[in-house]
C-alpha positions as a Markdown table, in Angstrom:
| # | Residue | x | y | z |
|---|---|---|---|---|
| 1 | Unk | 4.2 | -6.8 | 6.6 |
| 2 | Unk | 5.2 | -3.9 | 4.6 |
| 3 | Unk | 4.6 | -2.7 | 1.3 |
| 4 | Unk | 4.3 | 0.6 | -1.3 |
| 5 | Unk | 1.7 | 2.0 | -2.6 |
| 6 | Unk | 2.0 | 4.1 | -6.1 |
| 7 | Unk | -0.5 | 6.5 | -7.7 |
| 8 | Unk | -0.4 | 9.8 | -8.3 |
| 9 | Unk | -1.5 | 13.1 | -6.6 |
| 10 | Unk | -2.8 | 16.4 | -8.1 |
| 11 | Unk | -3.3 | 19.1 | -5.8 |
| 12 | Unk | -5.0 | 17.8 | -2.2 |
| 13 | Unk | -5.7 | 14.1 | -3.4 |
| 14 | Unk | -3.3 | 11.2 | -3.4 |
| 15 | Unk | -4.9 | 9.1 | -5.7 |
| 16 | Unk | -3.2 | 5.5 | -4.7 |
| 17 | Unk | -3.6 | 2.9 | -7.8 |
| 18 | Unk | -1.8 | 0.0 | -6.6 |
| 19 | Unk | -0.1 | -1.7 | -4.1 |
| 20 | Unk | 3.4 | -3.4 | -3.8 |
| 21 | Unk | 4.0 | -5.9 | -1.5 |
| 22 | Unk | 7.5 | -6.0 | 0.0 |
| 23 | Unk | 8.2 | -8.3 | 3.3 |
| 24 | Unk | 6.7 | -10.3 | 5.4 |
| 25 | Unk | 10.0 | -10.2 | 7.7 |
| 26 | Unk | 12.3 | -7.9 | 8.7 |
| 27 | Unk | 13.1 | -5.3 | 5.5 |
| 28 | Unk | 16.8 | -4.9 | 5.2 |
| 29 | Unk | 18.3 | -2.2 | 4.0 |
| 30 | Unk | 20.1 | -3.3 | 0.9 |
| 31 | Unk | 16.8 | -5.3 | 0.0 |
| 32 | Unk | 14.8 | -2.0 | 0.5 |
| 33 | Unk | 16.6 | 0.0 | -1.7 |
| 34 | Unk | 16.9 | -2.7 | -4.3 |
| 35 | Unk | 12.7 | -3.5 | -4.4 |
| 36 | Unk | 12.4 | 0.5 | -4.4 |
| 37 | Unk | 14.7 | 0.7 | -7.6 |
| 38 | Unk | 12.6 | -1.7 | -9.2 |
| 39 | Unk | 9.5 | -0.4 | -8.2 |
| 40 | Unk | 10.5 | 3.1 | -9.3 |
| 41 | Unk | 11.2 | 1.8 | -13.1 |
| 42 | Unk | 8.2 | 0.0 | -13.1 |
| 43 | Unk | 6.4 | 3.4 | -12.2 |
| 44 | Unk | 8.1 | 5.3 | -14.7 |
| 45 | Unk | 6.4 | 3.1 | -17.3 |
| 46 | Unk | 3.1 | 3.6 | -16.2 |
| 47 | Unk | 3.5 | 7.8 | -15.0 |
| 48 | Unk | 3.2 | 6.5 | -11.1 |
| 49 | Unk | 5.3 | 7.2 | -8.3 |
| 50 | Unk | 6.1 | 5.9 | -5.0 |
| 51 | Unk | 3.6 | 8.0 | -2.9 |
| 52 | Unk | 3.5 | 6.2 | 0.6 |
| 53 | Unk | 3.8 | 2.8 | 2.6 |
| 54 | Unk | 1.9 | 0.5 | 4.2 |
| 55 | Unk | 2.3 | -1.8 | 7.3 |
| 56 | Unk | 0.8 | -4.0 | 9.3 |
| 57 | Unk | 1.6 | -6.1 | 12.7 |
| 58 | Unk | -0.3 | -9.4 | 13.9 |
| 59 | Unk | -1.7 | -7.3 | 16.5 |
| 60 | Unk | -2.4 | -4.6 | 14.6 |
| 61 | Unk | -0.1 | -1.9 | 16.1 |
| 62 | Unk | -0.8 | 1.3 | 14.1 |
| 63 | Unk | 2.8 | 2.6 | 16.1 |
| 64 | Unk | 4.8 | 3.7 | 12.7 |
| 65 | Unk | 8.3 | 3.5 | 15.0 |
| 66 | Unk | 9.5 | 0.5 | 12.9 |
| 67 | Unk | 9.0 | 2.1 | 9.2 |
| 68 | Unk | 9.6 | 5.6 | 10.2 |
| 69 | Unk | 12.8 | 5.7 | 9.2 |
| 70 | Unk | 11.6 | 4.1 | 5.6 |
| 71 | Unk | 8.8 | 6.8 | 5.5 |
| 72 | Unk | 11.1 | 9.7 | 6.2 |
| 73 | Unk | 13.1 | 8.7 | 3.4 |
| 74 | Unk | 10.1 | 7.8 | 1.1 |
| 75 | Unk | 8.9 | 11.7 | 1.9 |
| 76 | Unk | 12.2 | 12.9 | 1.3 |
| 77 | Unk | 11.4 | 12.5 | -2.6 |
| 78 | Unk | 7.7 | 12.9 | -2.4 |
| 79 | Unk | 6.7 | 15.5 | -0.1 |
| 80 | Unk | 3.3 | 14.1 | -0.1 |
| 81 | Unk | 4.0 | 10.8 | 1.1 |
| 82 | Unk | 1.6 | 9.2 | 3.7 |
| 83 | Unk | 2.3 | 6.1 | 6.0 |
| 84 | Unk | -1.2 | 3.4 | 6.5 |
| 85 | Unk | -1.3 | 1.0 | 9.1 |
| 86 | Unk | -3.5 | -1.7 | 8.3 |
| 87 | Unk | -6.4 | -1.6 | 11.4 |
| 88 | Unk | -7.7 | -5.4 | 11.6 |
| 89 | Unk | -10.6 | -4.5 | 14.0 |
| 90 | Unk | -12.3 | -2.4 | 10.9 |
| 91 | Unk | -11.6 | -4.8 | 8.5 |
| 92 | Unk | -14.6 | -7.0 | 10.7 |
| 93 | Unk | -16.6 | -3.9 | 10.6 |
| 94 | Unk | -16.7 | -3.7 | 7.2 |
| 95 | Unk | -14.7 | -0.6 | 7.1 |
| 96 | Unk | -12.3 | 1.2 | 5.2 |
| 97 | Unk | -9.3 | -0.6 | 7.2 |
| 98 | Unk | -6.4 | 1.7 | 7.1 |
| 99 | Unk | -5.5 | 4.8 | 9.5 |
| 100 | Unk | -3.0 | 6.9 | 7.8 |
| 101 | Unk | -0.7 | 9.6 | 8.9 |
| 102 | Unk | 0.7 | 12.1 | 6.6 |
| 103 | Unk | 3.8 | 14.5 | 7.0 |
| 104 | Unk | 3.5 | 18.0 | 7.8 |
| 105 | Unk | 6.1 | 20.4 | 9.3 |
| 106 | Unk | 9.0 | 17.4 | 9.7 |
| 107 | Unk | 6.4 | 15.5 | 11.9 |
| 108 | Unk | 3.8 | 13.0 | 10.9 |
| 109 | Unk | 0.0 | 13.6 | 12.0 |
| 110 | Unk | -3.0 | 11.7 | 11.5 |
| 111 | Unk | -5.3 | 11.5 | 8.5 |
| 112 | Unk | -8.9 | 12.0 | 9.6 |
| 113 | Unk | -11.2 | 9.5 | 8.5 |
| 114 | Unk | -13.3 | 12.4 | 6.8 |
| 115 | Unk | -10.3 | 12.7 | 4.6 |
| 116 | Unk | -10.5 | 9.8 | 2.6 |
| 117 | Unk | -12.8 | 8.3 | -0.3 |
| 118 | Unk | -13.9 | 4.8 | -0.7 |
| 119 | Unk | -16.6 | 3.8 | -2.4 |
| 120 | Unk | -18.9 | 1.0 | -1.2 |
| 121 | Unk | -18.5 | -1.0 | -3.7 |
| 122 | Unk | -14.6 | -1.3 | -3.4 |
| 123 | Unk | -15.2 | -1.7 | 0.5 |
| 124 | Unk | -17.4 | -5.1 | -0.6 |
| 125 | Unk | -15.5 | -6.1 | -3.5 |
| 126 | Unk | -12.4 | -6.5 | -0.8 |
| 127 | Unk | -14.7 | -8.7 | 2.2 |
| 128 | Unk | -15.3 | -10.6 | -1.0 |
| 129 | Unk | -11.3 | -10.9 | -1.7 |
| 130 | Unk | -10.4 | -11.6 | 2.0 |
| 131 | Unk | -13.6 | -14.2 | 2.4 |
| 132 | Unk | -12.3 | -15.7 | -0.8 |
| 133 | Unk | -8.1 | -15.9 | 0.8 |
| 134 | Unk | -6.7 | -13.8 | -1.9 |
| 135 | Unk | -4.2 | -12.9 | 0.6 |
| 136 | Unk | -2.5 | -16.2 | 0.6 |
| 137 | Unk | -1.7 | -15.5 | -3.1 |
| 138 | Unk | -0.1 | -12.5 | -2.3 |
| 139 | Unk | 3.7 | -12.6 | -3.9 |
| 140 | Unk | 5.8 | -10.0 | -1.9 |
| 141 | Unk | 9.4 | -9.4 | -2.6 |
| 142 | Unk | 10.5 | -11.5 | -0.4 |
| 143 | Unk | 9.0 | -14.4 | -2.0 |
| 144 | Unk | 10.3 | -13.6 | -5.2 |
| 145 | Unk | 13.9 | -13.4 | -3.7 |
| 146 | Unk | 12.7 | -16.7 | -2.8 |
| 147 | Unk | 12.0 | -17.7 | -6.3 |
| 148 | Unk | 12.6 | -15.5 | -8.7 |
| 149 | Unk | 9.7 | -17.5 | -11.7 |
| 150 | Unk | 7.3 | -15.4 | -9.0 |
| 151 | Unk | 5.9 | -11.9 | -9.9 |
| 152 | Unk | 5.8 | -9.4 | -7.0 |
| 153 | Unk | 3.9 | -6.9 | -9.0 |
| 154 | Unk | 1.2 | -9.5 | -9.0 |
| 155 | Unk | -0.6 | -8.8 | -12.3 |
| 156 | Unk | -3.0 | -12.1 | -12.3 |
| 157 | Unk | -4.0 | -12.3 | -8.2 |
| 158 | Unk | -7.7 | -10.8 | -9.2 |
| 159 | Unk | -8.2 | -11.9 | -12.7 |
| 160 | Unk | -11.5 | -12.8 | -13.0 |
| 161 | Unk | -12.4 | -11.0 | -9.5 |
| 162 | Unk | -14.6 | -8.1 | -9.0 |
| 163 | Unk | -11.6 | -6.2 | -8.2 |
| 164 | Unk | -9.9 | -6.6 | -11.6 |
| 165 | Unk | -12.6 | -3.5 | -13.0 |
| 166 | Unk | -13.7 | -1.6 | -10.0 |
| 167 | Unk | -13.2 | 1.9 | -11.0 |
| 168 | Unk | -11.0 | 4.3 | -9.4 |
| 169 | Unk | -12.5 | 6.8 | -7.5 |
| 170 | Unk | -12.6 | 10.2 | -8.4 |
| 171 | Unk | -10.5 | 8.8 | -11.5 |
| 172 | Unk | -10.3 | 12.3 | -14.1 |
């Protein structure tokens, strides 16, 4: 699995807003760049950018090797950029799930935990989303290559959840 996340940064924080599912198989180049295109318009709308990726593996491998090449080129045009791998042995602790690794010098480091902010209430609002299989309503890009009547920007999966109005953090 491997997606985007947008948002927008001022000064230290990275202030992620949203997430954009891409593939759930391989991510080929030309399909890449196309889903990145869109995703970019779809930004400009809003005042977002492209700030990082994230990525997960069924065993949950936080090893970046695989979408390094994707995150060199998302940090070539936002110098900011971060890389998440999605840490399943958290996500039963009731933990903020994610380790992240950010780039500094040409070479990417880790995130420490200390670094991030998540409330509690978005940490229980997403157990609630997971216990409740929103995943498996996910549309990614690849399914919408699929079948194009499906939206990967996803703007119904938590209508009517708790997560539809839980406040950004920190939001200004």
């Amino acid at each position: 699995v491997i997606g985007i996340f947008v948002g927008s940064s001022k000064g230290n924080v990275l202030k992620v807003v949203d997430a954009m599912p891409l593939f759930h198989t391989h991510a080929l180049a030309p399909m890449l760049k196309v889903s990145c295109m869109l995703i970019e318009q779809h930004c400009k709308a809003g005042g977002l950018e492209i700030i990082g990726i994230y990525h997960a593996t069924p065993h949950g491998a936080a090893d970046m090797t695989r979408v390094k090449p994707i995150a060199d080129k998302i940090a070539s045009n936002f110098a900011a950029a971060s890389v998440w791998a999605v840490d399943p042995a958290r996500l039963a602790e009731r933990q903020f799930a994610l380790r992240g690794t950010s780039r500094t010098q040409d070479e990417w480091k880790p995130i420490a935990a200390e670094a991030v902010s998540l409330s509690e209430e978005a940490i229980s609002a997403t157990v609630k989303a997971l216990t409740d299989l929103k995943y498996l309503e996910v549309v990614d890009f690849d399914d919408h290559l699929n079948d194009v009547s499906l939206s990967w920007l996803n703007t119904t999966l938590f209508k009517g959840h708790e997560l539809e109005h839980l406040p950004l953090e920190g939001t200004d």
